[in-house]
C-alpha positions in Angstrom: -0.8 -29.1 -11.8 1.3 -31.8 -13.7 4.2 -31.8 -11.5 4.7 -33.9 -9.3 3.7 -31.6 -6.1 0.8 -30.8 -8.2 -0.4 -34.1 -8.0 -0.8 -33.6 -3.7 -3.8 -32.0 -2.5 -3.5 -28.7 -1.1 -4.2 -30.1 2.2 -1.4 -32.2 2.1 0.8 -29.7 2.7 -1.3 -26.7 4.5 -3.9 -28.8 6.4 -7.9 -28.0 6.2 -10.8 -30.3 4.7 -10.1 -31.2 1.3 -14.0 -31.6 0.8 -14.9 -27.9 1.2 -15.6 -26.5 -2.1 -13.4 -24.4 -3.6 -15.1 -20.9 -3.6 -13.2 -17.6 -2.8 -15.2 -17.3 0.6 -14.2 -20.8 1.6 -10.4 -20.1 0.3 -10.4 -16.1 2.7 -11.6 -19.0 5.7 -9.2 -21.5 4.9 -6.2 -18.7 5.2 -7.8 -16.7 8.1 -7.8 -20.4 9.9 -4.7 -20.0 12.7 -5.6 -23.5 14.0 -5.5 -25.8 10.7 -4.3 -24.0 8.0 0.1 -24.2 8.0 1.3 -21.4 6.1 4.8 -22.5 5.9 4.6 -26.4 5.8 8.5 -26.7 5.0 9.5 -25.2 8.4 7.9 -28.7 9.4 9.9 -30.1 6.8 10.1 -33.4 9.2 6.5 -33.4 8.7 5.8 -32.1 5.6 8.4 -33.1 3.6 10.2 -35.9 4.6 7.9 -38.4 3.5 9.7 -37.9 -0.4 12.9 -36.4 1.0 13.9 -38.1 3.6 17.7 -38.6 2.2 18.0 -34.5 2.5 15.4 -33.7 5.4 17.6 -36.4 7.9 20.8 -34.1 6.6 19.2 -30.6 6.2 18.0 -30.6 10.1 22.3 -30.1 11.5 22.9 -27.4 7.8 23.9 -23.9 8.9 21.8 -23.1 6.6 18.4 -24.3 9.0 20.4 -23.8 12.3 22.1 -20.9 12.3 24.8 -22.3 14.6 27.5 -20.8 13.4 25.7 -17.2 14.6 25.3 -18.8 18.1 29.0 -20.1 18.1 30.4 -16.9 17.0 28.9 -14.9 19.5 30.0 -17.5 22.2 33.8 -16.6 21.2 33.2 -12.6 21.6 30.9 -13.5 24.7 33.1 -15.3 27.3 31.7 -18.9 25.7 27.8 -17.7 26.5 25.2 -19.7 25.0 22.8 -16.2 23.8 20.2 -19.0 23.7 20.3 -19.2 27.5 19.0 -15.8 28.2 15.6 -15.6 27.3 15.7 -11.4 26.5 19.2 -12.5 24.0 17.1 -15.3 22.5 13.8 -13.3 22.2 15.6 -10.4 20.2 17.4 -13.0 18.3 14.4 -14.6 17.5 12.9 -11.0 16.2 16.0 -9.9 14.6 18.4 -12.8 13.0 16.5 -15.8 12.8 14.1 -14.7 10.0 17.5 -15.4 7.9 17.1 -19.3 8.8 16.3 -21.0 5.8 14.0 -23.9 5.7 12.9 -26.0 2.4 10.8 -23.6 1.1 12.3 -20.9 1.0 14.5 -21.9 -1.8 12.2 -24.3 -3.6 9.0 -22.5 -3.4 8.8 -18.9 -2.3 11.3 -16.2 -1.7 12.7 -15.8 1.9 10.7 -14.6 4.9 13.4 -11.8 5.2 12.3 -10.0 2.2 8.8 -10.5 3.0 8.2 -14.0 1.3 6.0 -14.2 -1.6 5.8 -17.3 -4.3 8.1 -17.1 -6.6 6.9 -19.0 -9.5 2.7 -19.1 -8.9 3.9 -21.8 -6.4 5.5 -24.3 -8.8 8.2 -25.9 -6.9 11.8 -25.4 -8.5 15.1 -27.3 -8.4 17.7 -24.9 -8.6 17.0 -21.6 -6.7 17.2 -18.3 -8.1 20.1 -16.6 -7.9 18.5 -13.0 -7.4 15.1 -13.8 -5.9 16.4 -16.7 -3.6 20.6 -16.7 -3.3 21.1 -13.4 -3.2 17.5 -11.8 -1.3 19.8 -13.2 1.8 23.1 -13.1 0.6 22.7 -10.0 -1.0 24.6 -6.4 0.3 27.8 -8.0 -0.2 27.6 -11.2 -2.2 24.9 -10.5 -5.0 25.7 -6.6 -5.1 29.5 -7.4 -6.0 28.5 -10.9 -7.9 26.0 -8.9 -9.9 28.4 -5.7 -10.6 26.0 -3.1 -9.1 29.1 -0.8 -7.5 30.1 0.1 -11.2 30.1 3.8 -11.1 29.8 4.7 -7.6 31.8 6.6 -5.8 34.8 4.6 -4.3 34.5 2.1 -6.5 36.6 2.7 -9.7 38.2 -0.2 -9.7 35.3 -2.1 -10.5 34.9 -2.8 -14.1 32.7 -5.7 -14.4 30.4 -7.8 -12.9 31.9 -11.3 -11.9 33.7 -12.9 -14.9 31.5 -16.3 -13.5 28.3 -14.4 -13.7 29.0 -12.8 -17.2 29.8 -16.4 -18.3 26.2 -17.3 -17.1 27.0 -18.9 -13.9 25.1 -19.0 -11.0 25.4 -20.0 -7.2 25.5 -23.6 -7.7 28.0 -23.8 -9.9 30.2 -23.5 -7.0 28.0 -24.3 -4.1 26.4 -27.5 -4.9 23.0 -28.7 -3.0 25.2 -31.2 -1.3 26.6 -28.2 0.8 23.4 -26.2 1.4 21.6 -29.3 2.5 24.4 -30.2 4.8 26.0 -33.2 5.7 24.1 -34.5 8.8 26.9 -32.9 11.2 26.4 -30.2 12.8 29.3 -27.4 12.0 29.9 -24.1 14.6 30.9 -22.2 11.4 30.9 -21.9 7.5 34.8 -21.7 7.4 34.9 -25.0 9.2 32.8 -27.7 7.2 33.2 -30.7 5.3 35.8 -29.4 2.8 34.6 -32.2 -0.3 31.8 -29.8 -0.6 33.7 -26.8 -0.7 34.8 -25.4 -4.2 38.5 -24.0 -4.7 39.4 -21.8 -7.6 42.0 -24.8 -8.6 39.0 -27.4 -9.7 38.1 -25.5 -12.5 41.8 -24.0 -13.1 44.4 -26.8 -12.1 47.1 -24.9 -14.6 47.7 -22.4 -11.8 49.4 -25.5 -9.9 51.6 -27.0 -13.2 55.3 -25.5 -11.8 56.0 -25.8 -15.8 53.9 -22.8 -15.9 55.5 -19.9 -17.5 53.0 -17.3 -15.9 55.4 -16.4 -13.0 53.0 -14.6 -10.9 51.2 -17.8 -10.5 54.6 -19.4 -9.6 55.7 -17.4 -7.3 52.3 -16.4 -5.4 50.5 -19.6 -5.3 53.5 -21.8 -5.4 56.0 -19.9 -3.7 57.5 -19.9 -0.2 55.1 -16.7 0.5 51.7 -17.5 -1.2 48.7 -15.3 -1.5 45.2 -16.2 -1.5 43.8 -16.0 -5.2 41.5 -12.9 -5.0 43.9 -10.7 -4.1 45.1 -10.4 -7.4 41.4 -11.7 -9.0 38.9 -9.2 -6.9 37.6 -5.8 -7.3 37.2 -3.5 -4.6 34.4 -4.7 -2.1 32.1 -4.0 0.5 32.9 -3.3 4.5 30.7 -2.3 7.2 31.2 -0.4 10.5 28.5 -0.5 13.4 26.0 -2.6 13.1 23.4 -3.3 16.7 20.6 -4.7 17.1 17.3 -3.3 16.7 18.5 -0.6 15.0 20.2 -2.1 11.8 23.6 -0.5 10.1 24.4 3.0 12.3 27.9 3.4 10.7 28.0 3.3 7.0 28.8 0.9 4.5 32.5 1.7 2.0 34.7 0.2 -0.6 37.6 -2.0 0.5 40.8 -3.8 -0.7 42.9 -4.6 1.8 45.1 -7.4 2.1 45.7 -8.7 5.6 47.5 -12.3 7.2 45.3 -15.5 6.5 44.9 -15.8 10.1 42.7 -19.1 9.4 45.7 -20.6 7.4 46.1 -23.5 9.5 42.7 -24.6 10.6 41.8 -26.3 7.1 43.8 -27.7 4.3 43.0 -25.4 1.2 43.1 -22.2 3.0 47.1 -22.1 3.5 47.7 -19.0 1.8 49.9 -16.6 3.6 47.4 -14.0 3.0 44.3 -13.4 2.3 41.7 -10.4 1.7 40.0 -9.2 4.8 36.7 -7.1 5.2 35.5 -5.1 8.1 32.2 -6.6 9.3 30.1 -4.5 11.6 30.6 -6.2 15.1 30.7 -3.6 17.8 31.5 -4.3 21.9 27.7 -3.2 22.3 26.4 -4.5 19.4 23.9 -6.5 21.6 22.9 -4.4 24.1 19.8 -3.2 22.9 18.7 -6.9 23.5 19.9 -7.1 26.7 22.1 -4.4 28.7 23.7 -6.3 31.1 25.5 -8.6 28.4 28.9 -7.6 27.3 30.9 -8.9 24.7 34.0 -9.7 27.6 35.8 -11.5 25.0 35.5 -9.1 22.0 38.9 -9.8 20.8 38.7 -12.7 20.5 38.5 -12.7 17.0 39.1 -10.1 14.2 36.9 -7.5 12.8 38.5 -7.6 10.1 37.3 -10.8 8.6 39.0 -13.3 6.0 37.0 -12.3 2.9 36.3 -14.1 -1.0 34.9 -11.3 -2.6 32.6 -12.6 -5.3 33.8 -9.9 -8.0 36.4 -12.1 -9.5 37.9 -10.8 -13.1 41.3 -11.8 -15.1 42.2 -8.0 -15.4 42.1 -6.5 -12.5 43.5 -3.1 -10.9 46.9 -5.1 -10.3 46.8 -7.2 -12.6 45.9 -4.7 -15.7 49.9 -3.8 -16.3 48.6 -1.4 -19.3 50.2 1.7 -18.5 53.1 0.1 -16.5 55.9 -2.2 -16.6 54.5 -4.9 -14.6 52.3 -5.9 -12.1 54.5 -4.9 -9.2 54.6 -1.8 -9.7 50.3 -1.8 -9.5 50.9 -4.0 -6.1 54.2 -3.6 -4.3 55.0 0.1 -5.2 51.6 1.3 -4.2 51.4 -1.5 -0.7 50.9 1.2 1.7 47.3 1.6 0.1 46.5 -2.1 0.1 48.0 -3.8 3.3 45.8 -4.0 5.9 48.0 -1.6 9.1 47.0 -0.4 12.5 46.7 2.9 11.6 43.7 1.4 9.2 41.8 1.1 12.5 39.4 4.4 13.0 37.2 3.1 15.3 35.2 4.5 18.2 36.1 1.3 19.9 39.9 1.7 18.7 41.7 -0.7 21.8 39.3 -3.2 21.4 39.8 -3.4 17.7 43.7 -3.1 17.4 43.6 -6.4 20.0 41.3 -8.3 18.0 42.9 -7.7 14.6 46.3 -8.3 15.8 46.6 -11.9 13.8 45.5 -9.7 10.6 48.0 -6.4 10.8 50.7 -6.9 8.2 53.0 -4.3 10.3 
């Protein structure tokens, strides 16, 4: 009750008569209320939060993070430019199935998100810095926190990976890389995560500018970040990862999930300037031409190919030592990477998919054959 939120009345925030006494009967009433009592004041953050906060609530109303516009702006380029919000069964089932993701104040500062069922997370103390397991990663968690975290040591597939992230081991969380700045947002409103305000966005060079110095005498870094064909830094830094096949709606993952490393053209190299790599990692993500139609059957994906399925990846499993760059054993990191390429480069005859046309179109800026 010390902090500063402590010092508000509880019907600051959730509504109700600050003069009823405070019995357990009266407290049952109070949360049975549907009328007065706001159970989630922060999804009113305009409201309920702006008052102290302005300088972030003005910014945090355009984020991704609260608007989930870069879900609506990807399905427009699979959809034939549809808005999903303009069909009211697409938006209902959006509503029902996705938007529980949406993140508002809350949810990071006070209780754990509403797509793992909520709950406070610290006897409702407002924190700072989120958790990186009970906030970060109860969203972000299949691929991000599992590989961050090093839960795939010892399952089958997955061999290669040793360790958890060398940036977790060193005690480093989420923000150390993604700073509030670029969760709150910036006031404008982005259609995707890859295309932001790229001040906010961290790049392996900040914290390790040597990789740059041509005096170097580390000749991988040379001739793979500063050469005339130059690869993206996980490739040599990541563990295998996470892919997914067949997602749809309603019915969650119908495929399966499997470990990946597979190295495929950087297909977003000129729509930014830090991502200029030549290539890049790439993961399957579980987009299907009827991913959608349990929400409504008449919608098809008409423009499906539109964009890969194979999906530029930063795996967050990063490590020095690696399974190429570990030369123990051998002469030297080629022969862990180019003698063994067949295994690692993303091809077309990678694609097993029921949906097999559809996918070799889409991937087509990926396919290193």
């Amino acid at each position: 009750m010390g902090s500063v939120h402590g010092q508000l009345a509880c019907t600051t925030c959730h509504g109700g008569n600050s003069n009823t006494p405070l019995t357990k009967e009266a407290k049952a009433a109070a949360h049975a209320a549907t009328a007065d009592f706001v159970a989630l004041p922060s999804e009113q953050f305009d409201v309920y939060c702006s008052a102290c906060h302005s300088d972030i609530t003005t910014k945090f109303e355009t984020s991704l993070h609260y608007t989930q516009n870069g879900f609506y702006e990807r399905f427009k380029i699979r959809a034939g430019g549809m808005d999903l919000r303009t069909d009211a069964n697409m938006k209902a089932g959006f509503d029902a199935d996705c938007a529980k993701c949406h993140a508002a104040c809350g949810q990071c500062h006070v209780i754990r998100p509403v797509s793992v069922n909520s709950g406070l997370e610290q006897a409702h103390q407002f924190y700072r810095t989120p958790s990186l397991v009970n906030n970060c990663t109860a969203c972000h968690g299949s691929r991000v926190g599992e590989e961050f975290r090093g839960l795939h040591r010892g399952e089958e597939g997955y061999e290669n990976v040793k360790e958890a992230d060398v940036h977790y081991n060193k005690g480093m969380n989420c923000m150390a890389c993604h700073p509030a700045d670029e969760m709150h947002g910036d006031g404008n409103l982005y259609p995707y995560r890859y295309v932001e305000n790229e001040s906010f966005v961290a790049q392996c060079t900040d914290c390790h500018p040597d990789v740059l110095d041509t005096n170097t005498e580390n000749l991988y870094h040379t001739t793979h970040v500063q050469g005339n064909t130059t690869l993206q830094c996980q490739i040599c830094h990541s563990q295998t990862y996470k892919s997914c096949n067949g997602c749809h709606v309603g019915e969650g993952i119908t495929g399966s999930s499997y470990p990946t490393f597979k190295i495929g053209k950087n297909y977003l190299k000129n729509t930014s300037s830090f991502r200029t790599t030549d290539f890049a990692l790439v993961r399957h993500i579980p987009i299907a031409p009827d991913t959608y139609h349990n929400w409504n059957g008449s919608i098809s994906l008409t423009t499906f190919d539109n964009a890969p399925t194979w999906k530029y990846t930063t795996p967050h499993n990063i490590q020095r030592w690696t399974f190429l760059t570990d030369t123990s054993g051998t002469a030297w990191c080629g022969q862990t990477c180019h003698d063994s390429h067949d295994e690692i480069l993303l091809k077309r005859s990678d694609v097993d998919s029921t949906y097999l046309d559809d996918e070799l179109r889409a991937n087509e800026p990926v396919f290193t054959d």
